[in-house]
N, C-alpha and C positions, 0 to 999 in steps of 0.2 A: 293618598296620605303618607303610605312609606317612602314613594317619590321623594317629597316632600320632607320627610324627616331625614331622609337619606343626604337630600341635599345640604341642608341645613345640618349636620354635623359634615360635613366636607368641606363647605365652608368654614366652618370651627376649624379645623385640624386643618387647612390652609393659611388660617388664621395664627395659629397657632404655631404653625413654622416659619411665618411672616414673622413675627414675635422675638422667637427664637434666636431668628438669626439675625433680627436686628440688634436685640439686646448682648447677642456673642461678641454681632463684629459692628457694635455703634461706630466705634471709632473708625474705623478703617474704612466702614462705609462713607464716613462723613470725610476721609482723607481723600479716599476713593474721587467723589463727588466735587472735590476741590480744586485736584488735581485735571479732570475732565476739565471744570471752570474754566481754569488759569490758561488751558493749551489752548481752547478755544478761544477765550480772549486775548492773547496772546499769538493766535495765528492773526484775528481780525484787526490788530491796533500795529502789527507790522505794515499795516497796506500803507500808510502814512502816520507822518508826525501829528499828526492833531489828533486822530485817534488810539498814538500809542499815548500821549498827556491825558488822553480822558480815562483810557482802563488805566494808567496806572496807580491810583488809587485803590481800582476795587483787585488788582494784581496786588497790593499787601496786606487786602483784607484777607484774600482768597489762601496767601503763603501763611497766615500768620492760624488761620482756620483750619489748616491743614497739616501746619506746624512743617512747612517745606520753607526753608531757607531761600529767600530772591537772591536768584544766579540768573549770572546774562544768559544769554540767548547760546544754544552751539556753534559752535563755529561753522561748520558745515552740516546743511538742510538733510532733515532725517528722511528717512520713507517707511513706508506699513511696514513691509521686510524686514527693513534692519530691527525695528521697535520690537517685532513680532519674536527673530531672533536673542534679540536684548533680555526679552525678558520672557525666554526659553531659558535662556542663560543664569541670567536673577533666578529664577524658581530651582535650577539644578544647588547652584552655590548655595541657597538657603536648605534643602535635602540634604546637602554634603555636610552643612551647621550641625544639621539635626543629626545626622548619623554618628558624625564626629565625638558626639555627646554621651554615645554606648545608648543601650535599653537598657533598662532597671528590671532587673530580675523580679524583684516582688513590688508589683505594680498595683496596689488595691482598686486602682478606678480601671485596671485593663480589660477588656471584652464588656465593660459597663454597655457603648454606647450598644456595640452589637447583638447583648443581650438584650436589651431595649426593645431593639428591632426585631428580633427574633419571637420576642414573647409577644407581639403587637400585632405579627402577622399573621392571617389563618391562612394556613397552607391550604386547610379544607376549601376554603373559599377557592384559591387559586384551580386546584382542581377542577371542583366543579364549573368555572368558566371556560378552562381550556377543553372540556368533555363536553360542555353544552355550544362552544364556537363554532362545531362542525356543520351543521348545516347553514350558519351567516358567513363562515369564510366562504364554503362552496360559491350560496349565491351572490357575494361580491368579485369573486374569481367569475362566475358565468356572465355577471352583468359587466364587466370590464370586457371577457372576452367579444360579449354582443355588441358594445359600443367599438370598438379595436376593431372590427373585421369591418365596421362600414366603410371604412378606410382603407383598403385592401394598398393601394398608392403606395398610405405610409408606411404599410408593413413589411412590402417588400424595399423600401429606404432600407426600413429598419434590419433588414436581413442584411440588403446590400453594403449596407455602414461594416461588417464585422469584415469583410475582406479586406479594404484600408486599414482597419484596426489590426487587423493580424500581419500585414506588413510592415504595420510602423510599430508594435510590439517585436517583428524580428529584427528590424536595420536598428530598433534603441536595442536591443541586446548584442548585437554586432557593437555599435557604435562605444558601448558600454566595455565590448571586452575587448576592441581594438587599444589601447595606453596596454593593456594587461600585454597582450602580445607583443605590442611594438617595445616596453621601456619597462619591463619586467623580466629581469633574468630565470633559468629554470631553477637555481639554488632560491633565490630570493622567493620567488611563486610557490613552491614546494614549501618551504619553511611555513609560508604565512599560509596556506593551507593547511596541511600539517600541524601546525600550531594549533588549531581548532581539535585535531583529534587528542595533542598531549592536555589539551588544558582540562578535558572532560575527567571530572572527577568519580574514579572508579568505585570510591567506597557509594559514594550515594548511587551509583550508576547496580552496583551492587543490592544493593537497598531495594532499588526501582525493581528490577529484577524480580528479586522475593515476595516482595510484596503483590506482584501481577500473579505469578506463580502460588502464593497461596492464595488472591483471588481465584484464580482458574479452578484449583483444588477446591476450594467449596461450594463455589458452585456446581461441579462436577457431582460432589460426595450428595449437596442438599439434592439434587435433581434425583440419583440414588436413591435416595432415603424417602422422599416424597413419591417416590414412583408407585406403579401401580402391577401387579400379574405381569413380573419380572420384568416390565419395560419403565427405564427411566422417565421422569417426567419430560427432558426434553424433546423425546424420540414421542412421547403422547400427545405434546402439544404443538409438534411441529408438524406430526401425522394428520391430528385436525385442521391446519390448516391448510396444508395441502390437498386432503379432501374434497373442502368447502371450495376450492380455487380449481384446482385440475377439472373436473368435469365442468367448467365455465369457460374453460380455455378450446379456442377451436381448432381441432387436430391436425384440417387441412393449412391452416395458416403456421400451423408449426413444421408440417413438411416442406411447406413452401419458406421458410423462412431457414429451415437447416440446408436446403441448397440454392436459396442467397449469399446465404454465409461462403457455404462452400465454392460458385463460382465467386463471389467477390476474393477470397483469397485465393482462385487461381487467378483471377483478373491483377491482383495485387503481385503475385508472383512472374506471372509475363509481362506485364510493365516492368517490373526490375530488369528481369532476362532481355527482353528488346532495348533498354537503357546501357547495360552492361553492353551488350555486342556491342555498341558502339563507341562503347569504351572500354578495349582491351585492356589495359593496363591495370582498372582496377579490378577486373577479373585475376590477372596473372600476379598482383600484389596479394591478395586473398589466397590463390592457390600456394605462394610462398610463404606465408606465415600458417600454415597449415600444419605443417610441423611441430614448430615451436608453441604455439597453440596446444599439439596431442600431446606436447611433452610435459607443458605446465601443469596438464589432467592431472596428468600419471603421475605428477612429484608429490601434486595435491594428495590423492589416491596414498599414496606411498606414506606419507606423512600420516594419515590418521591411521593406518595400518600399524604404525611403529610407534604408536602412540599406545595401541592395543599390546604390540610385544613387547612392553617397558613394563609392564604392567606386572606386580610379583605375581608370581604361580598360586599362593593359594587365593588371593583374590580376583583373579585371571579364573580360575577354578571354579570359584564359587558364581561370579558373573557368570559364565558359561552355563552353569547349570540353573541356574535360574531363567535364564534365557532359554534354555534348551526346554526346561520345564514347563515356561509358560507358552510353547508353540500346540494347538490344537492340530496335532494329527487328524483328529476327526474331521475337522473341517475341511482342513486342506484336501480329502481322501473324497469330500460330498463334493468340490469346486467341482474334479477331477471326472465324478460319476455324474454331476449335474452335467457339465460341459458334454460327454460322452454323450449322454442322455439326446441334448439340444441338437447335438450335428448327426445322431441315428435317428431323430425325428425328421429334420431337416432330409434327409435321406430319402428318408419314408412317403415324406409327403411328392417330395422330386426327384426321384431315384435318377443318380448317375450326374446331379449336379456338379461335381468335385470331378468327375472326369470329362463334362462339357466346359469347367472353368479353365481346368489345367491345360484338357487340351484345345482351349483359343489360344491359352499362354505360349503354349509348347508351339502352336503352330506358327505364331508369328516373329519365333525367336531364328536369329539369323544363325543356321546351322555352322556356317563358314567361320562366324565371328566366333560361334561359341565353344566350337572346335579345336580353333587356336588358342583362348584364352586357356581352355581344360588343359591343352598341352604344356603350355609353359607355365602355369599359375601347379600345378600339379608337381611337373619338376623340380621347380624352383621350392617347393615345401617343404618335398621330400629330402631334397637336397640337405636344407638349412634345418629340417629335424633326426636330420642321420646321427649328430654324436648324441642325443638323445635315445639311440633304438636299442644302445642295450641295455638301457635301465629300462627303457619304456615298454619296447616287443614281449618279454618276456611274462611280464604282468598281464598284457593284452591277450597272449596266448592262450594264459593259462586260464585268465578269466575266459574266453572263451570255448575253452576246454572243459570248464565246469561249466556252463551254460548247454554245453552240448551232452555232455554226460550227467545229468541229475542224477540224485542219490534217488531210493527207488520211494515212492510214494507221492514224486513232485514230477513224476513224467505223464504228461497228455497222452493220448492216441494219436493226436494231431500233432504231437512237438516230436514223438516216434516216426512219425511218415514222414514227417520234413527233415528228421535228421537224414532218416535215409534215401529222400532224393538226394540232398548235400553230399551224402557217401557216393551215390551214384555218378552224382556231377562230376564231383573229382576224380573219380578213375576215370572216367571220359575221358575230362581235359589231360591227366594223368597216359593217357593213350593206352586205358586198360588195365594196368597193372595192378593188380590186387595189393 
């Protein structure tokens, strides 16, 4: 019975927009319909003379019904195209009408029809059908999928087809930026790119901005405020579903999946490297712009730096300290003790791991090579930090000097004995001399 009633006002309210829109646009409809008429009859009454003397009659009924003026024929034969463009065209020029006309600031019938529709619609309803869909999308997705795999043939078509597709997607993007290439200057290309960035308008762009930004802000602060035994709501609600999800997940197909990963980007990286040997050139263009590359860094780098040193001193100042303020020494102090923690466990459990790593490291480094590099990578340092060593050494020294000398309450038994092998070393190397 509510089937039933249901149906029967859907019909109403179909009816009722049938209605609507005939009594809005009678007219246009019936011009509409006219117009259809006349072109039909009018393609049919060209076929010959005897059928264009019998429509033409009902061709001045059809003009005079529709209130279109009899005009000969065009001169040259239209197509869907052109028509379709024509009256793309017609709809922009009549937009252009309308706009040209301003909007009226105080509009009594404005957001009429929308309120309309807004007050007519229950959202509730939408809801509940898009919460209740889930199990009938499922099984129209499984029964699609069951019917599709009988067919296994068409499927791999259907795979097959994306490969031509993505070739003729790149030769139309070629084909597309070849004129750009060939009959586009770089002044003229540049401009009309660039144009794009001058025309963006900053204050709205401004606007866009603030207003994300105080979205981010409230939902941050509500998540705050809503939380629960010092933890945000979002850090509770994301916790539960990773909960609910992580122990469903199977851990060996996650190991196996992070060294796919990992040989596929070495497979991706020696495929370059084996491509590259065989084309020197653009290995040794890459190594040439290497430079100018680190130098761009640096200017970058350099730039927000001096952007910080512009900055007046007492707000320079007060930045500082604010910043300086909000850094948790505690934390950074537990990273520190935690990490410690990890690699003397790690120890514990494998003692001597860290001298069986190193020394594979150590043993398969070419002494020859790395002998030579110490030598002149060393000199050449020293060299080019020499007019630096009297500002620098002295500082080094001294800190040094107080590192080996503590004042008294901050010296070990163990930073004691090690001073004094250090003393010992040095008279050695010293050849004894007290």
């Amino acid at each position: 019975m509510s089937v039933n009633n249901n149906l029967d006002q859907l019909q109403g309210i179909i009816g009722r927009i049938g209605g609507d829109f005939l009594r809005t646009y009678i007219r246009a409809v019936v011009r509409l319909v006219a117009a259809i008429a006349r072109n039909v009859a009018n393609v049919w009454s060209g076929q010959g003379k005897i059928k264009g003397k019998i429509i033409y009659p009902l061709d001045r009924v059809l003009a005079r019904l529709g209130r279109i003026p009899s005009a000969p024929k065009p001169a040259r034969p239209t197509t869907l195209p052109a028509d379709i463009a024509r009256l793309l065209t017609l709809l922009c020029t009549m937009v252009n009408e309308a706009h040209a006309k301003g909007v009226t600031e105080e509009d009594p019938q404005r957001g009429r029809k929308v309120r309309a529709f807004l007050e007519n619609l229950d959202f509730g309803e939408i809801m509940e059908m898009v919460e209740g869909s889930d199990p009938f999308v499922l099984r129209a997705i499984e029964t699609f999928n069951e019917e599709l795999w009988k067919y296994p043939a068409k499927v791999g078509t259907l795979v097959a087809t994306l490969i031509p597709l993505i070739n003729i997607i790149i030769k139309s993007v070629r084909e597309i930026m070849v004129p750009i290439e060939q009959n586009i200057g770089p002044d003229l290309l540049a401009d009309i790119i660039l144009s794009l960035v001058k025309g963006i308008n900053g204050e709205d762009s401004a606007k866009l901005i603030n207003t994300s930004l105080e979205v981010l802000n409230r939902i941050h602060t509500g998540s705050l405020l809503l939380g629960k035994g010092g933890k945000p709501l979002m850090q509770i609600y994301l916790a539960d579903v990773l909960k609910s999800s992580l122990p469903r997940i199977n851990p060996k197909l996650v190991s196996k999946a992070r060294v796919i990963l990992s040989e596929d980007r070495l497979s991706i990286a020696q495929a370059v490297a084996d491509a590259m040997k065989d084309n020197p050139s653009i290995t040794s263009s890459r190594v040439s712009t290497m430079g100018t590359v680190y130098s761009s860094a640096v200017k970058a780098r350099t730039s927000k730096l001096k952007v910080i040193e512009a900055l007046e001193k007492e707000s320079l100042r007060d930045a500082f300290a604010e910043s300086l303020s909000d850094v948790d020494t505690h934390e950074i102090a537990e990273l520190i003790n935690t990490g410690c923690r990890v690699i003397n466990l790690a120890n514990k459990l494998k003692p001597g791991f860290l001298v069986n790593l190193a020394g594979g490291i150590v043993d398969s480094i070419d002494t020859k090579e790395f002998g030579e590099t110490a030598r002149w990578l060393v000199t050449d340092l020293v060299q080019a930090v020499k007019p630096l060593s009297s500002t620098l050494m002295p500082v080094l020294i001294k800190a040094l000097n107080e590192m080996l000398t503590p004042q008294a309450g901050f010296e070990s038994c163990g930073q004691a004995e090690a001073i004094q092998d250090l003393k010992a070393t040095l008279v050695k190397v010293a050849g004894g001399v007290q």
